[in-house]
NUMARFI-718645 format. One record per residue: residue number from 0; x, y, z of N, C-alpha, C in turn; residue in three letters. Coordinates in Angstrom, 3 decimals, always signed. Example, Ala and Ser with C-alpha at 12.3 -4.5 7.8 and 13.67 -1.06 7.14 Angstrom:
2
seq,n.xx,n.yy,n.zz,ca.xx,ca.yy,ca.zz,c.xx,c.yy,c.zz,type
0,+13.190,-5.690,+7.800,+12.300,-4.500,+7.800,+13.200,-3.300,+7.800,ala
1,+12.850,-2.250,+7.080,+13.670,-1.060,+7.140,+12.900,+0.030,+7.870,ser
% end
This chain:
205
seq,n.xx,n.yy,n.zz,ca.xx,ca.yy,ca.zz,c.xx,c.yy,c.zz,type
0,-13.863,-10.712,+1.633,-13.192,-9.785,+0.726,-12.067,-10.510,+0.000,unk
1,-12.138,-9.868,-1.038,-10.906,-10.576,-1.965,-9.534,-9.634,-1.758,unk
2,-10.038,-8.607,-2.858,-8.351,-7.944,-3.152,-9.013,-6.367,-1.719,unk
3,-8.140,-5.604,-1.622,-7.647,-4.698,-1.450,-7.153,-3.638,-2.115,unk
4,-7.768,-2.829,-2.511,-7.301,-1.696,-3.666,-6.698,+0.102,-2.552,unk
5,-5.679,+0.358,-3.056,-5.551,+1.312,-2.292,-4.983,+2.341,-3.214,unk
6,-5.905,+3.611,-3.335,-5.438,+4.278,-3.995,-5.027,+5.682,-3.712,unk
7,-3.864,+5.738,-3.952,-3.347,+7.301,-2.974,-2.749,+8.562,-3.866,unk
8,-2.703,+8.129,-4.846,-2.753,+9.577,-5.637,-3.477,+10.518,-6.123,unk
9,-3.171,+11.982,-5.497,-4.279,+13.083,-5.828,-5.593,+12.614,-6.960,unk
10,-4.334,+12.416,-7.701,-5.394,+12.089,-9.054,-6.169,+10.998,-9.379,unk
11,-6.199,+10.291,-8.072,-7.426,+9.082,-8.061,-7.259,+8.377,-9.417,unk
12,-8.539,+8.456,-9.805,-8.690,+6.660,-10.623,-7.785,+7.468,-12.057,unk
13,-7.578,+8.985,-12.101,-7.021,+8.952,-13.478,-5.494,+9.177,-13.322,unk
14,-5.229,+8.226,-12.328,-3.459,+8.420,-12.109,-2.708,+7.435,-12.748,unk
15,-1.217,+7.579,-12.864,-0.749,+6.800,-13.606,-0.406,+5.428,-12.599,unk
16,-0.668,+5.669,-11.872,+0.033,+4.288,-10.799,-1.978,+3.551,-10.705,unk
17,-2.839,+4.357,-10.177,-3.941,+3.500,-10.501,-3.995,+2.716,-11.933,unk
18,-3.580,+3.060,-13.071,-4.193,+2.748,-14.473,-2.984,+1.243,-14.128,unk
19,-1.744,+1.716,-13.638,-0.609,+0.445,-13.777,-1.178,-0.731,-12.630,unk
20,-2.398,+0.069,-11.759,-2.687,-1.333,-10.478,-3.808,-1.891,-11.294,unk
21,-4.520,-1.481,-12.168,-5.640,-2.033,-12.894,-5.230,-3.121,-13.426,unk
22,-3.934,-3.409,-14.091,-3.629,-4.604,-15.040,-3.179,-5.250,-13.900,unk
23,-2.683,-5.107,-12.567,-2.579,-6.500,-11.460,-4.196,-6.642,-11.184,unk
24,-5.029,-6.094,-10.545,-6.122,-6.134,-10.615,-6.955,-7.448,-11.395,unk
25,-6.634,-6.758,-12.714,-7.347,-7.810,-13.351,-6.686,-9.244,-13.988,unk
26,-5.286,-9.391,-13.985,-4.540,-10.377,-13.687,-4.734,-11.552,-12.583,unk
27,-5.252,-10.698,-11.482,-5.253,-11.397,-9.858,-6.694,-11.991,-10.669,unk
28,-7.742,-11.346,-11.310,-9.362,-11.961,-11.639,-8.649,-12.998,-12.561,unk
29,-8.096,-13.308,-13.283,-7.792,-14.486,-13.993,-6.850,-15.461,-13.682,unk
30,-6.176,-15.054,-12.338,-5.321,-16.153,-11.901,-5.753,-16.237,-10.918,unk
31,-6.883,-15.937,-10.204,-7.770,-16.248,-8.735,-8.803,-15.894,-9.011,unk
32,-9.917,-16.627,-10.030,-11.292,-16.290,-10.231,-12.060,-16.567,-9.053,unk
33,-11.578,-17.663,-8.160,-12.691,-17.332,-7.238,-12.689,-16.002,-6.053,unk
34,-11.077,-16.037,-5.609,-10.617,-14.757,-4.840,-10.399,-13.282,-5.784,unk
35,-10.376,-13.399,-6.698,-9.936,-12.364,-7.618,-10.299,-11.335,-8.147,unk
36,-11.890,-11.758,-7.982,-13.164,-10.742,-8.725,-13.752,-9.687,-7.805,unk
37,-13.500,-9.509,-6.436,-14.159,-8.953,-5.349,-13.287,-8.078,-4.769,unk
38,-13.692,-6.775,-4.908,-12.025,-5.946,-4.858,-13.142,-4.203,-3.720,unk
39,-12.643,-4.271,-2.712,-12.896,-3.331,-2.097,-11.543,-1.836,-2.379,unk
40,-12.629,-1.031,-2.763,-11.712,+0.509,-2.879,-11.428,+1.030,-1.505,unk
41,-10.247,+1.578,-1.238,-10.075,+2.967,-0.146,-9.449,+3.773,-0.819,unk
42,-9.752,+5.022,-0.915,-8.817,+6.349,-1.139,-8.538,+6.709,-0.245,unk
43,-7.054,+6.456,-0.227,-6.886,+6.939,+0.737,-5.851,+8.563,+0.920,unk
44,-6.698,+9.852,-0.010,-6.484,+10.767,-0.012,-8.035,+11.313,+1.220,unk
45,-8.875,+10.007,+1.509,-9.859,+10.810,+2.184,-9.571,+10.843,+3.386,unk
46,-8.717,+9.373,+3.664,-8.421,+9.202,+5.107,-7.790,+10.608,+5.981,unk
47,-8.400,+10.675,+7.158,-8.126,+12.005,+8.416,-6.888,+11.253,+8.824,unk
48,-6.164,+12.250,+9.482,-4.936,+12.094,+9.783,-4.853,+11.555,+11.213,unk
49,-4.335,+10.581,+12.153,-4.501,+10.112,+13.304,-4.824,+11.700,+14.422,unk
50,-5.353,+11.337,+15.428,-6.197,+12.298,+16.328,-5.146,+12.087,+17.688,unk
51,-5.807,+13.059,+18.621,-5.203,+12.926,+19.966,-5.021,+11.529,+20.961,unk
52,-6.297,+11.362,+20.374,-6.611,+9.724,+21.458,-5.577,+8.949,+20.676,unk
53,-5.482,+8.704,+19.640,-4.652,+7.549,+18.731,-3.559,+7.490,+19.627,unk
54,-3.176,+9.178,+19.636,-1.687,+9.062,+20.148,-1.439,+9.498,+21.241,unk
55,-2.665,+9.133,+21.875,-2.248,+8.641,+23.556,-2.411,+7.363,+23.777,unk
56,-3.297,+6.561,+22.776,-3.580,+5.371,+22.974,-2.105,+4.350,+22.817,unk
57,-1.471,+4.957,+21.483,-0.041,+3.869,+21.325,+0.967,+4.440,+22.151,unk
58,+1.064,+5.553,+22.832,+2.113,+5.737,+24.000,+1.207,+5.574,+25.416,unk
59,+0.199,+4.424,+25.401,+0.187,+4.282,+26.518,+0.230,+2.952,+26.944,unk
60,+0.596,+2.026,+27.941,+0.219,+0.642,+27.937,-0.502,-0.174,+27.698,unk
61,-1.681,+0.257,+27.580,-2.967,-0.602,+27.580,-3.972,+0.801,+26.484,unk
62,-4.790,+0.098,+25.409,-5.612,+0.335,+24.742,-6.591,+1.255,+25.963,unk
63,-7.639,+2.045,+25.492,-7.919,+2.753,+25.990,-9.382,+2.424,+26.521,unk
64,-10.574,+2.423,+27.154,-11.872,+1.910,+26.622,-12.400,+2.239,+25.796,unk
65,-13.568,+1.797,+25.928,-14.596,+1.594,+24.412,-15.523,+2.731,+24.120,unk
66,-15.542,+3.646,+25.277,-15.560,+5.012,+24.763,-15.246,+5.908,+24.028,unk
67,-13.936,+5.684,+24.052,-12.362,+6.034,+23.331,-12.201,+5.428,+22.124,unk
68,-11.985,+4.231,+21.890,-11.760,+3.116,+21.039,-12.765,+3.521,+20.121,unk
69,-14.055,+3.775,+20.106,-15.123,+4.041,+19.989,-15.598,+5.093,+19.130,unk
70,-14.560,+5.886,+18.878,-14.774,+7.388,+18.393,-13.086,+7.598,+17.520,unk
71,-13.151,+8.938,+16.536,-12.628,+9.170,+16.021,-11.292,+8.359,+15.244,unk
72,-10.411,+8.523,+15.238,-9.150,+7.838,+14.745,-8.826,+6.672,+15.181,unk
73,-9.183,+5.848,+16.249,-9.418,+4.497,+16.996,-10.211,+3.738,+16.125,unk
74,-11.342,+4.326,+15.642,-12.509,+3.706,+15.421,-12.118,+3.583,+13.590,unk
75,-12.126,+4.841,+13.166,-11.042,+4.808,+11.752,-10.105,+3.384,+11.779,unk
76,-8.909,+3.926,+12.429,-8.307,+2.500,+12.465,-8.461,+1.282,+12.806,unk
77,-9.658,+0.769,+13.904,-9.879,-0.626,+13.452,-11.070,-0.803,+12.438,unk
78,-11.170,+0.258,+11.513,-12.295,-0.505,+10.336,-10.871,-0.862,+8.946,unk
79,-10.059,+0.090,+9.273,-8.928,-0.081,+8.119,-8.473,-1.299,+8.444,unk
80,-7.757,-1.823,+9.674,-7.196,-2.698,+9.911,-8.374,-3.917,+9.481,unk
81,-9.154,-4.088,+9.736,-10.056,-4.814,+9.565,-10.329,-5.453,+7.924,unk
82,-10.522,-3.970,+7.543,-10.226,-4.401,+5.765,-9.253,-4.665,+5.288,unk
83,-7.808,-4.899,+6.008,-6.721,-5.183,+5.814,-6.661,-6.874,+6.406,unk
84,-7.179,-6.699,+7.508,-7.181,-8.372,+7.690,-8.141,-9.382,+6.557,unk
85,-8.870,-8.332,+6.305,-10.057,-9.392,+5.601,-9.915,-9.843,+4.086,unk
86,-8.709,-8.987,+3.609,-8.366,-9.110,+2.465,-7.180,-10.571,+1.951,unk
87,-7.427,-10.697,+0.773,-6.839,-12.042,+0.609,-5.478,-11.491,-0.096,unk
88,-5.659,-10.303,-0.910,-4.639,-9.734,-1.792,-4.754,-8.231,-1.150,unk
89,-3.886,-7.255,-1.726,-3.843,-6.229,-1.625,-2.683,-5.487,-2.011,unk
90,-3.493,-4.596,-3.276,-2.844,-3.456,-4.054,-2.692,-1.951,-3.666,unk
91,-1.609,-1.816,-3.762,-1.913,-0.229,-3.721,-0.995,+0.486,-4.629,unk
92,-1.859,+1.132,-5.235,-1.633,+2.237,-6.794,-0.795,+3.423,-5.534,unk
93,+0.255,+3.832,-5.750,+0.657,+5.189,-5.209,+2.304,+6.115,-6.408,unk
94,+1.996,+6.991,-6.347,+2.955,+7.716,-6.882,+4.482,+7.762,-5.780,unk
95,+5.432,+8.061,-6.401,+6.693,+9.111,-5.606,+6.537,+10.040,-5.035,unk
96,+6.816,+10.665,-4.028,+6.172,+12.163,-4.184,+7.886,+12.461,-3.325,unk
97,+8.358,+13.248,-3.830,+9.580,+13.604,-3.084,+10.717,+12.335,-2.858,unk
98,+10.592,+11.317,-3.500,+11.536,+10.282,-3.280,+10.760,+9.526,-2.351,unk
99,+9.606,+9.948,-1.883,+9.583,+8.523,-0.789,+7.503,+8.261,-1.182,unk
100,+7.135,+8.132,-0.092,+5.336,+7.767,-0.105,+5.185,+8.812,-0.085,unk
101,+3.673,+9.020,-0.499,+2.487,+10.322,-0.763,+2.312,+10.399,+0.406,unk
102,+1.594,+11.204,+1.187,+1.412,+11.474,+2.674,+0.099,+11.122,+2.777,unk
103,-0.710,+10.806,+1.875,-2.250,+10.014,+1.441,-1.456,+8.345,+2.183,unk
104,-0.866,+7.742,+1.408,+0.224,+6.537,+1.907,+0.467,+6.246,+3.093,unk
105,+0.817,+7.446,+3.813,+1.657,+7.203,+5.174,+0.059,+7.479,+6.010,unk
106,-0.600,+8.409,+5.600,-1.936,+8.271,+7.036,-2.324,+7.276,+6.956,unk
107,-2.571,+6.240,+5.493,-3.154,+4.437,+6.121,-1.968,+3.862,+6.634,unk
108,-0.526,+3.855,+6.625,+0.216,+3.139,+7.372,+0.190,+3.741,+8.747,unk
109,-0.112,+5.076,+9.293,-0.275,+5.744,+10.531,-1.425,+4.650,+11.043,unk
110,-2.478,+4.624,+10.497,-3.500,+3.859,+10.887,-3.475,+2.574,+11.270,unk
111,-2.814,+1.874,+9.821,-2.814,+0.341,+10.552,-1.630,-0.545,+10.765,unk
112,-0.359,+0.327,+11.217,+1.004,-0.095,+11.994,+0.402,+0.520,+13.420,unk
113,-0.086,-0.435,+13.698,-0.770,-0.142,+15.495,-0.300,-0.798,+16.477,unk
114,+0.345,-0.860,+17.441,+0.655,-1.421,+18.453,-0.407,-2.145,+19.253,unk
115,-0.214,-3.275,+19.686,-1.447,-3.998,+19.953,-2.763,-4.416,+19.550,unk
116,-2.682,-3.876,+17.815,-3.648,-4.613,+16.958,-2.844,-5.082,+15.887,unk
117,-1.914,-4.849,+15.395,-1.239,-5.089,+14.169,+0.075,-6.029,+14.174,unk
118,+0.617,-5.801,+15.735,+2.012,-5.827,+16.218,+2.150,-5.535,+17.375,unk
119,+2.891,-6.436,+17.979,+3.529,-6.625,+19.379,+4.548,-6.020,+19.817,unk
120,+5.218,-5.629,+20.867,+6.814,-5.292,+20.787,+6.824,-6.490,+22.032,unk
121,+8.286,-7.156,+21.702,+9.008,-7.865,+22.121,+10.292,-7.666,+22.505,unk
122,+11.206,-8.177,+23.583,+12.354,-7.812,+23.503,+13.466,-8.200,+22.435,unk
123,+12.817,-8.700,+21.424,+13.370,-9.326,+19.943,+13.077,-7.684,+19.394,unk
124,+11.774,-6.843,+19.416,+11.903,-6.020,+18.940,+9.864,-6.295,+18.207,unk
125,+9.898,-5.423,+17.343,+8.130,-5.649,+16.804,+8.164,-6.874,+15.691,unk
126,+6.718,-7.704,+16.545,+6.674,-8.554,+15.465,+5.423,-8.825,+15.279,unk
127,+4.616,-8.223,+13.771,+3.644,-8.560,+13.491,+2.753,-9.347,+13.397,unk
128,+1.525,-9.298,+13.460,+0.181,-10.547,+14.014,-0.549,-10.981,+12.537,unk
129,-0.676,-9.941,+11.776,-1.375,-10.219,+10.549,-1.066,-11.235,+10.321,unk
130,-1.831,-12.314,+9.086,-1.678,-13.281,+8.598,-0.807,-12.583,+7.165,unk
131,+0.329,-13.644,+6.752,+0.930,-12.551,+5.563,+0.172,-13.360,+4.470,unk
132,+0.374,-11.969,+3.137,-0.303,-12.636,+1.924,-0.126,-11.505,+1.013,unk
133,-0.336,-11.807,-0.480,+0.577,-11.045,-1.176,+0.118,-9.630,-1.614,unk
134,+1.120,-8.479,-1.462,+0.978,-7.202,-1.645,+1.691,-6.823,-2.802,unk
135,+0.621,-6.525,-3.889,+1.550,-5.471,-5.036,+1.621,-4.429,-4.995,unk
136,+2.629,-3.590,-5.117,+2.767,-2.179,-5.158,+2.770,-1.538,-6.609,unk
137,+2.128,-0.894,-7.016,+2.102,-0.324,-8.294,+2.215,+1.182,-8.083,unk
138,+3.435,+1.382,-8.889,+4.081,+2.773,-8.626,+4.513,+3.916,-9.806,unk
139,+4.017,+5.127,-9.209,+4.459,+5.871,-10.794,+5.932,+7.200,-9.945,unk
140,+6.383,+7.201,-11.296,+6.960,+8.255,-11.069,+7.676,+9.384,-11.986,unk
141,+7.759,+10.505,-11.639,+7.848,+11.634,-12.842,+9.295,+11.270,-13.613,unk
142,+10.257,+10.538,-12.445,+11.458,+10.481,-12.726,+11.868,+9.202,-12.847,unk
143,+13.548,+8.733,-13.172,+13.774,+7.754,-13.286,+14.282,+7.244,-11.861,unk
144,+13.991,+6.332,-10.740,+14.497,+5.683,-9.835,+15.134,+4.536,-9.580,unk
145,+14.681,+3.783,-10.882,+15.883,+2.528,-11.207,+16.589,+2.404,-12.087,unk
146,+17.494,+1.277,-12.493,+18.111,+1.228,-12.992,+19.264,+1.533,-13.613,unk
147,+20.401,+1.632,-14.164,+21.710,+2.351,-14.822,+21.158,+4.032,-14.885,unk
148,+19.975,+4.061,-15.104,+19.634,+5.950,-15.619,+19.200,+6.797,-14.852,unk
149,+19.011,+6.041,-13.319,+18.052,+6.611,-12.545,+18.983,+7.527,-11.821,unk
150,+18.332,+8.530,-11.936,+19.085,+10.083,-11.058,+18.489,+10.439,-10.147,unk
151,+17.979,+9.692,-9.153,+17.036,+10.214,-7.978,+17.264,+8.827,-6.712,unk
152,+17.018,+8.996,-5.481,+17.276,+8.034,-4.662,+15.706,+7.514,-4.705,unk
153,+15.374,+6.585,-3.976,+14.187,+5.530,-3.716,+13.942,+5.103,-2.378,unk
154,+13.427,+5.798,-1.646,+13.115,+5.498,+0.041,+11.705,+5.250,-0.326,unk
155,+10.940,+5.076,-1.164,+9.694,+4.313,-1.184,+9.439,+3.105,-0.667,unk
156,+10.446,+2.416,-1.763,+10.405,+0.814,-1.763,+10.624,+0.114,-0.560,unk
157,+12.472,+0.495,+0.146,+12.693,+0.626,+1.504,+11.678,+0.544,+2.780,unk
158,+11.075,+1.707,+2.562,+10.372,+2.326,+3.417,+8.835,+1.269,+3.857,unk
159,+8.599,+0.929,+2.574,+7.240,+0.080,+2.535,+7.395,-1.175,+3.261,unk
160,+8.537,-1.680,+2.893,+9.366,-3.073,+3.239,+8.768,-3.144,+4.142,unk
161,+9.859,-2.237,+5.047,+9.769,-2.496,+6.379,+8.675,-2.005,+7.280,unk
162,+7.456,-0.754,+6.758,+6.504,-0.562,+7.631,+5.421,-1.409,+7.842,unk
163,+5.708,-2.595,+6.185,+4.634,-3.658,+6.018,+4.611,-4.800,+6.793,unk
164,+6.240,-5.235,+6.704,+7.007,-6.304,+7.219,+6.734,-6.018,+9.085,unk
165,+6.516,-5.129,+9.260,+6.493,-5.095,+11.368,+4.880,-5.609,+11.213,unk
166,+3.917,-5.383,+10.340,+2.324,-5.985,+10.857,+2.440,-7.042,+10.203,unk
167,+3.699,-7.942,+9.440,+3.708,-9.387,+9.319,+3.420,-9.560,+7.813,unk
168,+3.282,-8.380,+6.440,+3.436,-8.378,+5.518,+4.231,-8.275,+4.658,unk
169,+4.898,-9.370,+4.360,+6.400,-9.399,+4.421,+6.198,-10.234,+2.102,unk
170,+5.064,-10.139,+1.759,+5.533,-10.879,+0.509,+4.674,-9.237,-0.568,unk
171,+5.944,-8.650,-0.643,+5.521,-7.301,-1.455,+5.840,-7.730,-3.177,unk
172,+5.686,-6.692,-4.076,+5.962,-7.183,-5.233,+5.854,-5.914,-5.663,unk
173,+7.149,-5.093,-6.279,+6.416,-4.056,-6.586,+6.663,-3.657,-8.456,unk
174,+5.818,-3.266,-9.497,+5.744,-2.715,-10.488,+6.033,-0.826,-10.674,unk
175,+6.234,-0.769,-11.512,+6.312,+1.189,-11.356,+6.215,+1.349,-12.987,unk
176,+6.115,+2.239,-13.206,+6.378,+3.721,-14.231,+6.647,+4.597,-14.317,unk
177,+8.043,+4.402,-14.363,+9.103,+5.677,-14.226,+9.380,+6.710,-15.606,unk
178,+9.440,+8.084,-15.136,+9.581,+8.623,-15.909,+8.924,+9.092,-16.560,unk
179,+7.422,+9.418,-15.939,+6.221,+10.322,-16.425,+6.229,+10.917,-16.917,unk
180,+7.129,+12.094,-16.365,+7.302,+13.600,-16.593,+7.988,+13.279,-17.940,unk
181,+8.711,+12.392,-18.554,+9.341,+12.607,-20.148,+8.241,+12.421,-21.007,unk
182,+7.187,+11.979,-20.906,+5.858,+11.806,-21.689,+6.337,+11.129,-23.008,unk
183,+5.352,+11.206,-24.204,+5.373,+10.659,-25.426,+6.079,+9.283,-25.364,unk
184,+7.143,+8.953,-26.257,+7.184,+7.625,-26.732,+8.263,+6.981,-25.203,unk
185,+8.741,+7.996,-24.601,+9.516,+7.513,-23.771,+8.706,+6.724,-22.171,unk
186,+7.090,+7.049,-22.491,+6.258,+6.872,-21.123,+5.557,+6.047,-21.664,unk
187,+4.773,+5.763,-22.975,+4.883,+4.625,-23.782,+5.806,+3.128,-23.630,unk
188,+7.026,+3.447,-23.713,+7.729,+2.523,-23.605,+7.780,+2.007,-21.856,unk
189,+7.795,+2.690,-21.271,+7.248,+2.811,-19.625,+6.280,+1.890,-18.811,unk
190,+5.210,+2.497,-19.806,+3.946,+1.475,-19.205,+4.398,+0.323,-20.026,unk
191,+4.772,-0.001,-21.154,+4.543,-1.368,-21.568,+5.476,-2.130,-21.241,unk
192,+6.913,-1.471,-20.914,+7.478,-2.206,-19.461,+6.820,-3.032,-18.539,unk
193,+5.905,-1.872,-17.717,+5.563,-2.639,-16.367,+4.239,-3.612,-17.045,unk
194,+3.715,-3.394,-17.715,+2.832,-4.307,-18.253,+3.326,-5.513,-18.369,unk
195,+4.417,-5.258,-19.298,+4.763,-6.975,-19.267,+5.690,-7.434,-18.033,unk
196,+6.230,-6.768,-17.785,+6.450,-7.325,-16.130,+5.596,-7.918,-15.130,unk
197,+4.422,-7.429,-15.153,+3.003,-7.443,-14.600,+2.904,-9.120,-15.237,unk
198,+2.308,-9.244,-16.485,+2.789,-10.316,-17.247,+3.395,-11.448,-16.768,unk
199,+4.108,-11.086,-17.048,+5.246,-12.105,-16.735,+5.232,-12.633,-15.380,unk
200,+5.056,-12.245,-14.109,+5.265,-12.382,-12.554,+3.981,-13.557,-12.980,unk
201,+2.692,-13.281,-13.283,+1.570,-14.256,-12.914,+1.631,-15.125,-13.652,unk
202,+2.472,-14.873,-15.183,+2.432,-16.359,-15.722,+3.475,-17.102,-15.482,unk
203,+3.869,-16.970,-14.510,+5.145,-17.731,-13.399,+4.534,-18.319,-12.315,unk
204,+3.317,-17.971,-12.001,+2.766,-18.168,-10.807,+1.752,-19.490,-11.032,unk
% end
């Protein structure tokens, strides 16, 4: 597998944070033609929400058997984790939703911030196993969250950091489009922001 596509807004492929992961997407195909072109989808508005076993399995010492492991939300999560290891890149298109992640967002991080597949605890504290490698975040939002104008707080960005950084994904990059909800020339000027930002990062690279 090459890239990793993750897409978590209601509005699937016609969202504004998918349309802004399309131009990394196809950026990554021209600055990694051989890794670049091979891009596995998850929506992850389909993903089920972790189950009983999950969460007896991470409050208990030891993984559970293969009975267990075997079935429902166990079995969910090591095919995610799996497509997460196997990936060379990995995007994920997600909106704001309340200042922080979509709850589409947080059931694949429920899934693959796993204790004893993802990450260890140590008396240092958790330290992730993944191999790291680079994650873009492509982000929309109705409002403004950065910069001199932004009137809203940002526990997205924060938040991602660090749930990425404990399974050892620690090189994020993130793009957005703020300010949806003003539409016309002001969301215009928006996307062609992050466009050339987008831009600009790979022809640095």
């Amino acid at each position: 597998m090459s890239i990793l596509r993750l897409t978590c807004s209601p509005r699937g492929v016609g969202s504004e944070s998918h349309r802004l992961s399309q131009f990394v997407v196809e950026h990554l195909a021209r600055h990694d033609p051989v890794r670049g072109r091979d891009i596995v989808e998850i929506d992850a508005n389909l993903l089920p929400h972790v189950d009983v076993d999950y969460a007896r399995a991470l409050g208990s010492p030891a993984d559970p058997g293969s009975d267990v492991c075997g079935r429902g939300s166990l079995r969910q999560s090591d095919q995610l984790i799996q497509s997460l290891s196997d990936a060379d890149y990995v995007v994920i298109a997600t909106p704001m939703h309340n200042y922080t992640v979509p709850s589409a967002l947080k059931v694949w991080i429920d899934h693959v911030v796993r204790v004893r597949s993802t990450f260890s605890v140590t008396r240092e504290g958790k330290v992730g196993v993944l191999a790291d490698r680079p994650v873009f975040v492509a982000a929309s939002s109705g409002g403004l969250f950065s910069g001199p104008d932004a009137r809203q707080p940002d526990f997205l960005t924060p938040y991602l950091k660090v749930a990425l950084a404990t399974i050892g994904l620690k090189r994020l990059t993130f793009f957005s489009v703020e300010g949806t909800a003003m539409g016309g020339q002001a969301l215009d000027a928006a996307r062609l922001r992050a466009q050339e930002q987008i831009a600009g990062h790979f022809s640095q690279q």
